[in-house]
N, C-alpha and C positions, 0 to 999 in steps of 0.2 A: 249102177243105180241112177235111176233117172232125179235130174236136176243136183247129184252128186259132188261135191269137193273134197281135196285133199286139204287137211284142216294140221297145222301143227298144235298140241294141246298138252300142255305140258310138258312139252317133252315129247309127248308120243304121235306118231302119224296114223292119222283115223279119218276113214272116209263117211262122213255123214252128209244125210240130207239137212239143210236150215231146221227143220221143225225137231230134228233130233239132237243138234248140236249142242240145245245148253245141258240135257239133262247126260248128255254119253263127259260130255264137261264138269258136270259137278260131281258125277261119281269120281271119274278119278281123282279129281281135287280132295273127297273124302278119303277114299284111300289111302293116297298120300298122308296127311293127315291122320290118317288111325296109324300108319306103318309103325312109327316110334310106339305108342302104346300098345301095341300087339306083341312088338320086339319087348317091351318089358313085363308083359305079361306071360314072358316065354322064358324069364330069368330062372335061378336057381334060386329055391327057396332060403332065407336067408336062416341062419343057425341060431336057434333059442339059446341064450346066455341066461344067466341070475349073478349078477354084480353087486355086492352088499359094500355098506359104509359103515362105517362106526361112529359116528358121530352129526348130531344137526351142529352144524358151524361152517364158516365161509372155509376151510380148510379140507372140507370138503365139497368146494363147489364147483369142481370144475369135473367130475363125474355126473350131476344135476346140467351143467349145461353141453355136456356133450349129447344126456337125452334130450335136454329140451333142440336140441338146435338138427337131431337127425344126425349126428354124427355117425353114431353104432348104425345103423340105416345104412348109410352109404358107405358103411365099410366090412356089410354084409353082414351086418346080425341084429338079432332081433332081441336087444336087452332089455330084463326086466330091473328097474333098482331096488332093492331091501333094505330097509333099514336096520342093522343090530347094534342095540346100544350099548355095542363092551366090543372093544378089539381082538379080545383072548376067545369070547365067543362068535366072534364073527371070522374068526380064524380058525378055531371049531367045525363051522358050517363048510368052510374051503376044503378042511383037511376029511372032512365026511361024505363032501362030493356035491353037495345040496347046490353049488354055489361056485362058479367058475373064476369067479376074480373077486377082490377082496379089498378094501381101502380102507387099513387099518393102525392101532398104534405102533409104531416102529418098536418101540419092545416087547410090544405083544409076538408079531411078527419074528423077530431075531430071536425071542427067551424060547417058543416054540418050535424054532428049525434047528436052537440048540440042542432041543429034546428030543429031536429026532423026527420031525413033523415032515412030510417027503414035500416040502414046499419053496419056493422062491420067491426074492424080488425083481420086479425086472424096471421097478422105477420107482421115483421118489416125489413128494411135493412140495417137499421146503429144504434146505441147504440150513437153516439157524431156524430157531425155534419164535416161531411165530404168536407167541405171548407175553405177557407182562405180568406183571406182580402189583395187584391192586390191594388197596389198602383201607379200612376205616379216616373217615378226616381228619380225626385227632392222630393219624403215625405221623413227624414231620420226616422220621429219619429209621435208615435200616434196623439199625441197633435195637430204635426200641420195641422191634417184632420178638425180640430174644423175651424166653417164656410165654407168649401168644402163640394162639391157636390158628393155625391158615387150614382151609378148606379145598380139601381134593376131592375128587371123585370117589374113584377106587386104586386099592395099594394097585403097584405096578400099572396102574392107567399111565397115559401121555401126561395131563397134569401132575401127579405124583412123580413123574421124571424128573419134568421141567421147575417142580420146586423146588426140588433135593440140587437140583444143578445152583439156580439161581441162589439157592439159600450158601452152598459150598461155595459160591464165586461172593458172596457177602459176608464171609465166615461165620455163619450162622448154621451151621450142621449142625445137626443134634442139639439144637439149641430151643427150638420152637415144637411145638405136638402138631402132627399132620391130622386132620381129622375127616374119615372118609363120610360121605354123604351119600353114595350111590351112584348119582347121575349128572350130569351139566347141569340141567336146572333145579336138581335136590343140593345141589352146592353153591349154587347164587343163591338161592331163599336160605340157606344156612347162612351166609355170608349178610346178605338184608336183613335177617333176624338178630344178626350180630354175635349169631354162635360162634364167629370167627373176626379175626381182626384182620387178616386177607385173605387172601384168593389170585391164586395164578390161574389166568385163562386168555384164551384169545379176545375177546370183550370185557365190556366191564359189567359186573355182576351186578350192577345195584345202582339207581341214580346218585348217589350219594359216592361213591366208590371215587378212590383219588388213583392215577397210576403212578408206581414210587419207581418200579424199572424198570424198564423195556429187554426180554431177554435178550432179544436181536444186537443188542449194543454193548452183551461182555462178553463177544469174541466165539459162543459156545457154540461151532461146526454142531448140528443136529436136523434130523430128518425127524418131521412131526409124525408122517403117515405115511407108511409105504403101498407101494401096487403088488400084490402078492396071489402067484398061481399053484396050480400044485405040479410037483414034478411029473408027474404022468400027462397033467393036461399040456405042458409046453413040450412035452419029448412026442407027443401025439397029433396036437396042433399047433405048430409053431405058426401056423397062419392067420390063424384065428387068436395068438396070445399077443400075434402086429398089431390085428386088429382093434384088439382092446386099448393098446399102449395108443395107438394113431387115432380113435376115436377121444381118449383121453387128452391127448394133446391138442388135439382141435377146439377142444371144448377151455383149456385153459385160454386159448390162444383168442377164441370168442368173447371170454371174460373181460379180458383187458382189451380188445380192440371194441367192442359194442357198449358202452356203461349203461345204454340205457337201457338197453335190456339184461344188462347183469343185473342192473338192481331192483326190477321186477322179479327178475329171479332169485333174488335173493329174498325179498320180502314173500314169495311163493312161500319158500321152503325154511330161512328162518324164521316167520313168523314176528312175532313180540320179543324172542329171546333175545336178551342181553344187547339193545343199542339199535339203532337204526342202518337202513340199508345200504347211506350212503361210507356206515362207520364199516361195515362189515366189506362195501367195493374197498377201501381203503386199508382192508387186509390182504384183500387178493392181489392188487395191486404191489405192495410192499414185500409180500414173502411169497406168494405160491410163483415155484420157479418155470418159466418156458420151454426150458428145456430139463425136465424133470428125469434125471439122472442121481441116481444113489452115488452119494456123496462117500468113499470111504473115510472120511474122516469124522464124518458123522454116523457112520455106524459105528466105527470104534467109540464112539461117545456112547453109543447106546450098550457093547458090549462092554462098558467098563460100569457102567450102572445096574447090568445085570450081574455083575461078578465072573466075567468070563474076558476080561480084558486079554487080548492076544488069539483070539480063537480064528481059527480060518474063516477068511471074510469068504473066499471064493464058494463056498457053497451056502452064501446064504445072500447073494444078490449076482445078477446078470445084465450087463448093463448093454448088451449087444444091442439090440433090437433102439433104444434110445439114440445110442450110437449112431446108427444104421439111419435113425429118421434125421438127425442132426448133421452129419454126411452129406446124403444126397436131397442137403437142402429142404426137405419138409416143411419143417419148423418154420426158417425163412422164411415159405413163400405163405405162411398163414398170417400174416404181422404185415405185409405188402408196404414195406417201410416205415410201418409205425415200430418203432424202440419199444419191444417187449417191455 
């Protein structure tokens, strides 16, 4: 080619004339340039999940920021979250198929794989039980709960555990009327209305609401909510049930290292319920554990509440895959020296 040179251009050797040189230049700089997006638009389609919760509360917020943050994304699935406001029913929806992973109450979970429900855990989110025992301003003292009315949800819900506990470590059993309301916020406006003189929850139910005892502080090993698959889906995908566990744990691990997008996220998805954003980071912080491993000592706390004290733990959690990520380091490298 007449008035020709050999040009190096990116890399590559191309003989152009002057007049050709910027535009035979800019394509391949495009090129380049598109490679990586072409390479990912050549991926494998990523696997539609339905991941349900049982509850609006910071106890469950570390499923809420593994969506918001892309977690499930880049760990190959394409999760939708659902809300079901009962753990016995959102363990329903798991055991029906509607629903591949489940974050629900720890005795809802364990009373139903007693029952025969083909399901497991394969992680945990709290080691102690992440509420308190709120009270009317006039209680000064335990004792005087004895024949007052405290406000659960529903029998066998998380809060109906966690009072029976609290109330047995106060020796107050059978002493006081549990009275169920329905839902989280059908038992703070119980509680505000003054149908009841406390209220066990993660928050405080009512501006006025005093806390008398922190359950974290008598000693009571308990898992608030477990992670729960069904046995077909981890004997089928044990890849996809990592996936869940590892998107999960990224997202607690966002929690506590970002506040300040925890607590946008949190004001997202609590809402007005029960206390402000910054009350709610200050539960995640304190109870939702980093390396969320089912606790056997807290499950026996839950198999002795359901009346099945001594039952084979081994088929009713699997703690491999936590293991597994806590091992080789995972967890670790999400905290990048911040003290979970």
């Amino acid at each position: 080619m007449k008035g020709a040179f050999t040009l190096d251009c990116a890399g590559f050797k191309i003989a152009v004339s002057r007049r050709a040189l910027r535009a035979r230049c800019a394509i391949l700089h495009l090129v380049i340039l598109l490679s990586p997006l072409m390479s990912y638009g050549a991926e494998t389609p990523r696997e539609k999940i339905v991941f349900a919760y049982a509850a609006i509360s910071p106890s469950m917020s570390g499923v809420w920021m593994a969506k918001e943050i892309g977690a499930f994304e880049r760990q190959g699935l394409n999760a939708e979250l659902v809300y079901i406001s009962s753990g016995a029913t959102a363990i329903q929806a798991l055991v029906g198929g509607s629903v591949q992973a489940a974050l629900g109450a720890s005795n809802a979970v364990v009373a139903a794989t007693l029952k025969g429900a083909p399901m497991i855990a394969v992680a945990s989110n709290t080691s102690r039980p992440g509420m308190q025992l709120w009270v009317q301003p006039e209680i000064q003292r335990a004792e005087q709960l004895a024949g007052k009315t405290l406000a659960i949800t529903r029998f066998g819900s998380t809060s109906d555990f966690v009072t029976r506990l609290i109330l047995r470590k106060l020796n107050l059993e059978g002493k006081t009327e549990l009275r169920q309301f329905g839902g989280v916020v059908e038992a703070d406006v119980g509680f505000r209305a003054r149908q009841a003189e406390g209220r066990v929850s993660s928050q405080a139910p009512g501006p006025q609401a005093k806390m008398l005892v922190d359950a974290a502080e008598l000693g009571i090993p308990f898992s608030m909510n477990l992670l729960a698959v069904s046995n077909d889906y981890l004997a089928r995908s044990p890849k996809s049930v990592e996936a869940i566990v590892r998107a999960y744990v990224e997202g607690i691990a966002a929690l506590k290292t970002r506040k300040a997008q925890s607590l946008k996220l949190l004001e997202k998805y609590m809402g007005a319920r029960g206390g402000s954003a910054e009350g709610h980071y200050e539960f995640v912080t304190k109870y939702l554990d980093a390396t969320p491993r089912v606790d056997p000592a807290a499950v026996d706390t839950v198999l002795e509440m359901v009346g099945s004290k001594g039952a084979a733990k081994v088929k009713l959690f699997d703690n491999t895959i936590v293991d597994r990520l806590a091992r080789d380091g995972f967890i670790d490298k999400l905290y990048q020296g911040v003290k979970p």
